[in-house]
C-alpha positions in Angstrom: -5.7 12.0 24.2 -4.7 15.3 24.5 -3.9 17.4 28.2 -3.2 20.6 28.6 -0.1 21.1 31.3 -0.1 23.8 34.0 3.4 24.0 35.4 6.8 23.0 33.8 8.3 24.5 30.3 5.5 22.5 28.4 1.5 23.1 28.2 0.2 20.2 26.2 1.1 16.5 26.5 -0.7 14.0 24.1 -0.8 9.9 24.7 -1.0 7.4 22.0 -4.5 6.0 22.1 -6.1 5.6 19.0 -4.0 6.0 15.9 -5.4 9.5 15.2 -2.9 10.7 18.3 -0.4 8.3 17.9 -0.5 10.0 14.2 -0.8 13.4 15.8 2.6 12.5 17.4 4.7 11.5 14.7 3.7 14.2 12.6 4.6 17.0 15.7 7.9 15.0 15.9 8.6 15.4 12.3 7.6 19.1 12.5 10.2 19.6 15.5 12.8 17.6 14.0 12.7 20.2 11.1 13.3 22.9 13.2 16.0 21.8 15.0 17.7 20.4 11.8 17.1 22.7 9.4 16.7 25.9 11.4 19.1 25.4 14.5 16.2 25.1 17.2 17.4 23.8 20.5 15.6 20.5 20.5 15.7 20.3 24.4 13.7 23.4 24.3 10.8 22.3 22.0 9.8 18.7 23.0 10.4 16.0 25.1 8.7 12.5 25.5 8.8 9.5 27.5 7.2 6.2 27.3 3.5 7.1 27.8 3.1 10.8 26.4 5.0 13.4 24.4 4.9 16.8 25.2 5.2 20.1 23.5 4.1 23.6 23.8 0.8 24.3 21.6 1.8 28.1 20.8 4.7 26.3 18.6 2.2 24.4 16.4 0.1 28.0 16.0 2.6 29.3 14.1 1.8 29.7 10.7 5.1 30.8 9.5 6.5 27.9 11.0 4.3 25.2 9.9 4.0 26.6 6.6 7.9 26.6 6.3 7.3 23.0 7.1 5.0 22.2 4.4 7.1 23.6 1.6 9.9 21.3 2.9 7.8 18.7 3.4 5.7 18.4 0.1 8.2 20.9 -1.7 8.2 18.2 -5.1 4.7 18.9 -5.4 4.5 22.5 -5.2 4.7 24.6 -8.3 6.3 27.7 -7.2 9.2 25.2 -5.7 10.1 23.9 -9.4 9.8 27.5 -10.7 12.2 29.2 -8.1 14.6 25.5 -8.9 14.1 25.9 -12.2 15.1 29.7 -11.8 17.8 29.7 -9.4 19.7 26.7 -11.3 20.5 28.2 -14.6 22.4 31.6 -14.7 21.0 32.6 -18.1 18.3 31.6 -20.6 18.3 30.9 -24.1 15.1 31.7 -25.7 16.0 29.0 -28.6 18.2 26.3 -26.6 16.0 26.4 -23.6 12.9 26.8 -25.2 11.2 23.5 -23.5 12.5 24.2 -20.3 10.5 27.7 -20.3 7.7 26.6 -21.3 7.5 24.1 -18.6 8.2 27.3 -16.3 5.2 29.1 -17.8 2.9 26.0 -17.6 4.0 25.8 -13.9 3.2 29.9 -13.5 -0.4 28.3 -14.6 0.0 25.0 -12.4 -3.5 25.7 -10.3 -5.5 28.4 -9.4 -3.2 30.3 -7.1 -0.5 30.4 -9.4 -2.9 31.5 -12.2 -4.4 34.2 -9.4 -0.5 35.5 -7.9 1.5 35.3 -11.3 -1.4 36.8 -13.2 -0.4 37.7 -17.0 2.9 37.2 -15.4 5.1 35.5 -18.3 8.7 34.5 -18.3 10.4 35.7 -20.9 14.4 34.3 -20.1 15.3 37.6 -19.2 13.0 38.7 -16.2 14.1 35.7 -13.6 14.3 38.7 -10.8 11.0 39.5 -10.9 9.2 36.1 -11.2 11.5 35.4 -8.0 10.4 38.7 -6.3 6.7 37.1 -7.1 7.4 34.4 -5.1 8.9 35.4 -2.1 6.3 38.3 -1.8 3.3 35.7 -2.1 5.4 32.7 -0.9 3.0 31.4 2.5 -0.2 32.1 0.2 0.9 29.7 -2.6 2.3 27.3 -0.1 -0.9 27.1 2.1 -3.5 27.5 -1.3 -1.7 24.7 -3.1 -1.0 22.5 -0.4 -4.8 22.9 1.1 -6.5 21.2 -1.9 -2.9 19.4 -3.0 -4.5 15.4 -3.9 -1.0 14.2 -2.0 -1.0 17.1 0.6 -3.8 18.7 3.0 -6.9 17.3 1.1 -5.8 13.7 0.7 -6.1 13.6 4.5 -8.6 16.2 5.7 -11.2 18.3 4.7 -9.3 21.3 3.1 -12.0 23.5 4.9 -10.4 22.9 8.0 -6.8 23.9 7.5 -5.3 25.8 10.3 -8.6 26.1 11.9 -8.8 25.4 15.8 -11.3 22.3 17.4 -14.3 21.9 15.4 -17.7 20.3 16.1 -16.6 17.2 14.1 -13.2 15.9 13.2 -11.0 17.4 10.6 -9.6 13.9 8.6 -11.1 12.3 5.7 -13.8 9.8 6.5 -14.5 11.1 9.3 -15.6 14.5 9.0 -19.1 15.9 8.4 -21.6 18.5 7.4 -21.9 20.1 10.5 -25.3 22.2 9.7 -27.0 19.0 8.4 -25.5 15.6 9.9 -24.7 16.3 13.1 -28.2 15.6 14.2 -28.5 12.7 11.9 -25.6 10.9 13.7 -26.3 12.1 17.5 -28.0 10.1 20.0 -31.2 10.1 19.9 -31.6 12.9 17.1 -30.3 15.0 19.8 -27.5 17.4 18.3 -26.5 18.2 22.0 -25.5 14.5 22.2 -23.1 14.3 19.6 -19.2 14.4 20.6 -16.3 15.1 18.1 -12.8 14.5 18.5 -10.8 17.8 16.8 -8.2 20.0 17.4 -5.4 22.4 16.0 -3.0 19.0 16.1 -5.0 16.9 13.9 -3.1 19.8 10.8 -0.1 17.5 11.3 -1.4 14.0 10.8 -0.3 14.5 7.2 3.5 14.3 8.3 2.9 11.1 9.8 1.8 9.5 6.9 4.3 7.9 4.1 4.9 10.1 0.8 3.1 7.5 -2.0 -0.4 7.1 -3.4 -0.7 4.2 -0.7 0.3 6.7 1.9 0.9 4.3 5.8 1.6 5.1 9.2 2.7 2.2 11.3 0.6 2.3 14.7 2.5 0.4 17.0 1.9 2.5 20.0 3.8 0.5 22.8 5.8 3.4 23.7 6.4 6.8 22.1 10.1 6.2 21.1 9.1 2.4 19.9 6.4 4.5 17.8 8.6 6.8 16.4 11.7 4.8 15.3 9.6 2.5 13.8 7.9 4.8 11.5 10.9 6.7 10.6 12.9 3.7 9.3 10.0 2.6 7.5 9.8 5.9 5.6 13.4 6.1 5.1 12.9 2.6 3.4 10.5 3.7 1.2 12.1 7.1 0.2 15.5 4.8 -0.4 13.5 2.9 -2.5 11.6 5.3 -4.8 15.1 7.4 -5.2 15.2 7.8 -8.6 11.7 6.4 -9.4 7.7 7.0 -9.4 7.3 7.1 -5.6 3.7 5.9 -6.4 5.0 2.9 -8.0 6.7 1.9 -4.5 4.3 -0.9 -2.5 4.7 -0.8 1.1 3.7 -4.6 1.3 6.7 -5.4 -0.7 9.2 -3.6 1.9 7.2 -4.9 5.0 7.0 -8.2 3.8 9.7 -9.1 1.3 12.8 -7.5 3.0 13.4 -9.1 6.3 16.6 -8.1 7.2 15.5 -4.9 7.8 12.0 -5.1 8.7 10.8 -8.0 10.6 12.4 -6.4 13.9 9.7 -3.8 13.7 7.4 -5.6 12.7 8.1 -8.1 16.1 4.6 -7.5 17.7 0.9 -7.1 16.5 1.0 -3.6 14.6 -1.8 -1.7 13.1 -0.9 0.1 9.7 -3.3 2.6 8.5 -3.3 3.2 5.1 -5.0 6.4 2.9 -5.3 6.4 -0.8 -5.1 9.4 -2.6 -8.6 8.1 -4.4 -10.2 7.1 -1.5 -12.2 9.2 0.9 -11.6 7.1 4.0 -8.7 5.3 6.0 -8.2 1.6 6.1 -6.7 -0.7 9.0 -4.5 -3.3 8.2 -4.0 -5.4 11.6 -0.4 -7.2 11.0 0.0 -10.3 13.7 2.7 -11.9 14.9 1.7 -15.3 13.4 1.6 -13.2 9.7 5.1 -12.0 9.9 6.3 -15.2 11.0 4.3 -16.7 8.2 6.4 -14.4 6.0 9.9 -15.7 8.1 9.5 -19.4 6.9 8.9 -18.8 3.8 12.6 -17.2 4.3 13.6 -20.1 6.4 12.2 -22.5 3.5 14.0 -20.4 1.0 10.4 -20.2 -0.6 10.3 -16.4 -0.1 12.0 -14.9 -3.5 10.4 -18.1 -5.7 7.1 -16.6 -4.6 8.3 -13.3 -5.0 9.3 -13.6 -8.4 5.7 -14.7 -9.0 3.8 -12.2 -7.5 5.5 -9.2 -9.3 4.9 -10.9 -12.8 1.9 -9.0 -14.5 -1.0 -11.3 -14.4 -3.4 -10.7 -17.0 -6.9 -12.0 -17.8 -8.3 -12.4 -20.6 -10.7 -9.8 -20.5 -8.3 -7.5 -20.0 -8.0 -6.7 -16.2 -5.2 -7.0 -14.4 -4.5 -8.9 -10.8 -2.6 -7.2 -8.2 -1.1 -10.3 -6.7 0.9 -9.5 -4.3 -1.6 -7.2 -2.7 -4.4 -10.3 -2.6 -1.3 -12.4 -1.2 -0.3 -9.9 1.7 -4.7 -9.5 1.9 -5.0 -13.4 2.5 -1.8 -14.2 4.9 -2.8 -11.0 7.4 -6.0 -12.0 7.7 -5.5 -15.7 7.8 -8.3 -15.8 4.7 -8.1 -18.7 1.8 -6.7 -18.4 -1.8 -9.1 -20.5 -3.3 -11.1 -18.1 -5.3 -8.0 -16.9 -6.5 -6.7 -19.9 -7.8 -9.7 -21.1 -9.3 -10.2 -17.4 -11.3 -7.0 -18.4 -13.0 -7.3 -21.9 -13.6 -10.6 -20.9 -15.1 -9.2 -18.2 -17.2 -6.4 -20.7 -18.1 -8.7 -22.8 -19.5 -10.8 -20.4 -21.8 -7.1 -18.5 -23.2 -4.2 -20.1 -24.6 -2.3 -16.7 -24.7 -2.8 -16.4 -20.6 0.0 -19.2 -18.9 -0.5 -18.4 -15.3 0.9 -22.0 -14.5 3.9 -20.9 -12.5 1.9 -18.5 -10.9 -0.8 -21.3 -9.9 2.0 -22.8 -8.8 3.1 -21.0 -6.2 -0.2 -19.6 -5.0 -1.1 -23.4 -3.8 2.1 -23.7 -1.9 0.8 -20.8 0.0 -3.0 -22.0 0.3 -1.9 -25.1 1.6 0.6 -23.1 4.2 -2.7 -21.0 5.3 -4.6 -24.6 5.2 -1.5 -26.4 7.3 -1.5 -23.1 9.8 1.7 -22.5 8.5 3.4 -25.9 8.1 5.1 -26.1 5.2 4.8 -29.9 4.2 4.5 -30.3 0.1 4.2 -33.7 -0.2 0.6 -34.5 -1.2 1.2 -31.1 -3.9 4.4 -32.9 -5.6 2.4 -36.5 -5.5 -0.3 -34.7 -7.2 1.8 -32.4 -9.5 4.2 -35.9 -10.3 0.8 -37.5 -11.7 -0.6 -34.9 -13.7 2.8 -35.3 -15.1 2.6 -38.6 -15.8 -0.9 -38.4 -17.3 0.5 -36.3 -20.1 3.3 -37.9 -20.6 1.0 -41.0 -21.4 -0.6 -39.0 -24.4 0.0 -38.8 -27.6 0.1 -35.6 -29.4 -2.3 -36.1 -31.6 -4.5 -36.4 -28.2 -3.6 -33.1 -26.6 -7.6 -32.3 -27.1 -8.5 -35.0 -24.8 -6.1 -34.1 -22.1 -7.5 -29.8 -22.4 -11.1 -31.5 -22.2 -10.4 -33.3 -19.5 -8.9 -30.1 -18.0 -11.5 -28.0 -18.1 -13.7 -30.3 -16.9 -12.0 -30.9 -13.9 -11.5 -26.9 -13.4 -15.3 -26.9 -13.6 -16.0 -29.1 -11.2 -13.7 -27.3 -8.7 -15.4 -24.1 -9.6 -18.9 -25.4 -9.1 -17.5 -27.2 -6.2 -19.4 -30.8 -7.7 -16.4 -32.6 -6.2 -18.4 -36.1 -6.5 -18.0 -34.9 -10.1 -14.1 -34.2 -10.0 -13.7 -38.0 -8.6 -15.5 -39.5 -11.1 -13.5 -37.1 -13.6 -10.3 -38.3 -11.8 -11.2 -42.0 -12.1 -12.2 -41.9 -15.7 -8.9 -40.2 -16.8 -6.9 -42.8 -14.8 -8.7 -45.6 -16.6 -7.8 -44.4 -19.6 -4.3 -43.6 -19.4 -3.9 -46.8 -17.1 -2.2 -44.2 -14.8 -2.6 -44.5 -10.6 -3.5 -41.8 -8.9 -2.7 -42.3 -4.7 -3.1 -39.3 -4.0 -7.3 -39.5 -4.7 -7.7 -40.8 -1.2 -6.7 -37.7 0.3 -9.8 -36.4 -1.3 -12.0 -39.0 -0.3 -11.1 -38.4 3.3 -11.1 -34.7 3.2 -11.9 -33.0 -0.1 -12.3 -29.3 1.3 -9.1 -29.5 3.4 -7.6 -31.0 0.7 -8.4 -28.9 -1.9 -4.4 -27.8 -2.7 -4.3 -31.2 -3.9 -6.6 -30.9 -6.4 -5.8 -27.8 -7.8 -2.0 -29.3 -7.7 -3.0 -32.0 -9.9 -5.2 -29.6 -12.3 -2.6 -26.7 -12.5 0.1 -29.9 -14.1 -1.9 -31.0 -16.9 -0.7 -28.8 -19.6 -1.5 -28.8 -22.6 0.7 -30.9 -24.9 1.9 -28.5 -27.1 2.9 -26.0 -24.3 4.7 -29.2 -22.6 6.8 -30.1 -25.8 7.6 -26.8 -26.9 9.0 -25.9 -23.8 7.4 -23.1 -20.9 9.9 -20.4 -20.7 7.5 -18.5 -18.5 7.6 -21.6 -15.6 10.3 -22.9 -13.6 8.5 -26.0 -11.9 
């Protein structure tokens, strides 16, 4: 929510309520600490906050100049006329023949969007008129700043309607998802029909909710609004984490679930409470909500404890393939399943199932370690394995007891047994179960856990299923596996 102030050096103060403002915060705080960094404002003199509000003087966030300067700092890798006047200021002179390439990229950049194309005009660099391009630039610098970065896919329009850049408080809000026509929908989404009803939440601030966010295609803000300092630290380590980690690499190609969730020395103390983490896409039109629990991240700390948490690691980063071609982001449906407490089954059984219709497509190791969690979210955390290695120490016995002249039977048997899960017949899978143990004249304990409890014992199952490999696979070795 956002005040304005009568009396004292401030006019505005702003409290953390819904992650919009607690947005709206971090990005004035990242616009501030700019200027007092980079251009020698007196930080005393600019902001101040406490544990309930932050509070700032609104004439400072008018300032086009300013914010603009802000911008090209901020998104400066993604701004054309920033790698030209690099590019430019770099190199002394140009050969025409030895630095052909690197010209051309200069003119493609002179071309980059429709600003460029508008300012540089049939503008050309030639290698010998790097004055003038530069004179270009620094004439038309804030209009290629503000034009590029408006409908930039990382920039202004990945989190707002580009429309609305620099404007002051419209009838509807400014951010992606939640803006709207304001000539056709406002009526359509008022009480009662009646456009006098309807209340938007907008102002000038909501231009700096951008800052706030992370620089990636999964762009996050960590909402953890128990004070404004606790707010700010948090999100400030987090993005240095993820700038750390993308040094020297595709930035997109950085997960934040991996750093939240797979590097606990340096994030489980901010993660220590319930947190919210909003996340924007760059192909999505809306904002999601990630609710992060206590009981998740200490889901996440035994597995450290357990010395589980690289094994599964390892997994999860693997590419997993099916056989039609798609690929599994696993360690997004892992993080998906543990913060929201929800099963792995279907999962698991999607890759047992295309297990069973490929040979090329092992996914045994990965099975593998995707039950140890299920049965963790079963257990409510508990990490007791005995039933899974009873289960898995059968399965190995059962092929062990066939020839290999007979590795047919023990697939068949397989994929009957991964059918039955599928279909969830599990009458059928213990009849399966008792037939195979017949004929290898192998016992199988562990069936009476099944009898008891087949649903919450499902792990065990899919344990016993996921160790009967085929026989080839098993003598020539699994380099893909370490069981």
């Amino acid at each position: 929510m956002i005040t304005v102030i009568d009396e004292g050096p401030f006019n505005r103060k702003i409290e953390a309520g819904d992650w919009r403002h607690s947005a709206i915060i971090y990005g004035i705080y990242q616009f501030y600490e700019y200027l007092v960094k980079k251009k020698g404002y007196n930080k005393k003199a600019l902001f101040d906050y406490d544990e309930d509000f932050f509070y700032y003087r609104y004439e400072d966030l008018q300032d086009d100049h300013r914010y603009y300067d802000f911008v090209e700092y901020y998104f400066g890798s993604a701004l054309h006329h920033r790698f030209i006047e690099d590019a430019l200021e770099d190199q002394e002179e140009f050969d025409l023949k030895k630095d052909k390439e690197k010209i051309k990229e200069i003119n493609d950049r002179m071309k980059g969007n429709s600003i460029c194309k508008k300012v540089f005009g049939s503008q050309k660099f030639d290698g010998n008129n790097k004055e003038e391009v530069l004179a270009i630039i620094e004439k038309e610098r804030v209009k290629l700043i503000r034009e590029t970065y408006r409908y930039l896919r990382e920039g202004y329009a990945k989190f707002c309607n580009e429309n609305c850049l620099r404007s002051e408080s419209k009838a509807t809000c400014r951010l992606q998802g939640y803006n709207v026509d304001e000539g056709r929908k406002t009526k359509a989404i008022s009480y009662n029909f009646n456009r006098e009803s309807f209340v938007g939440v907008d102002s000038l601030e909501f231009d700096f909710i951008p800052f706030a966010f992370s620089r990636a295609r999964e762009a996050i803000f960590i909402n953890n609004a128990f004070s404004i300092g606790e707010l700010i630290t948090v999100n400030r380590k987090i993005q240095e984490r993820i700038t750390n980690t993308a040094m020297g690499f595709n930035r997109d190609a950085v997960d934040f679930r991996d750093l939240l969730f797979f590097s606990f020395e340096k994030t489980v103390p901010l993660l220590r409470f319930n947190v919210e983490i909003i996340v924007k896409e760059t192909d999505e039109a809306y904002y999601k909500t990630l609710m992060v629990r206590k009981e998740s991240v200490e889901f996440f700390l035994r597995l450290e404890r357990e010395k589980y948490l690289n094994q599964i690691h390892k997994a999860l980063k693997l590419p997993c393939r099916l056989k039609d071609g798609t690929y599994l982001n696993m360690l997004n449906i892992l993080c998906h399943s543990v913060i929201n407490q929800l099963h792995l089954d279907g999962t698991i059984e999607i890759l047992l199932k295309d297990q069973m219709h490929s040979k090329g497509n092992d996914h045994g190791y990965l099975i593998s370690q995707l039950i140890i969690m299920n049965e963790m979210i079963y257990k409510g955390g508990t990490m007791e394995h005995k039933q899974l290695k009873e289960a898995y120490a059968v399965s190995q016995a059962v092929v062990d007891q066939l020839k290999e002249e007979k590795a047919n039977k023990i697939r068949s048997y397989r994929q009957r047994l991964t059918s039955s899960l599928v279909f969830k017949d599990y009458d059928r899978f213990i009849e399966i179960l008792l037939q195979l143990s017949s004929y290898t004249q192998v016992k199988m304990p562990f069936v009476r856990h099944l009898l008891e409890d087949f649903e919450e014992n499902k792990n065990v199952a899919y344990s016993f299923v996921n160790g009967l490999e085929d026989f080839e696979k098993k003598q020539g070795g699994n380099k893909n596996e370490d069981k």
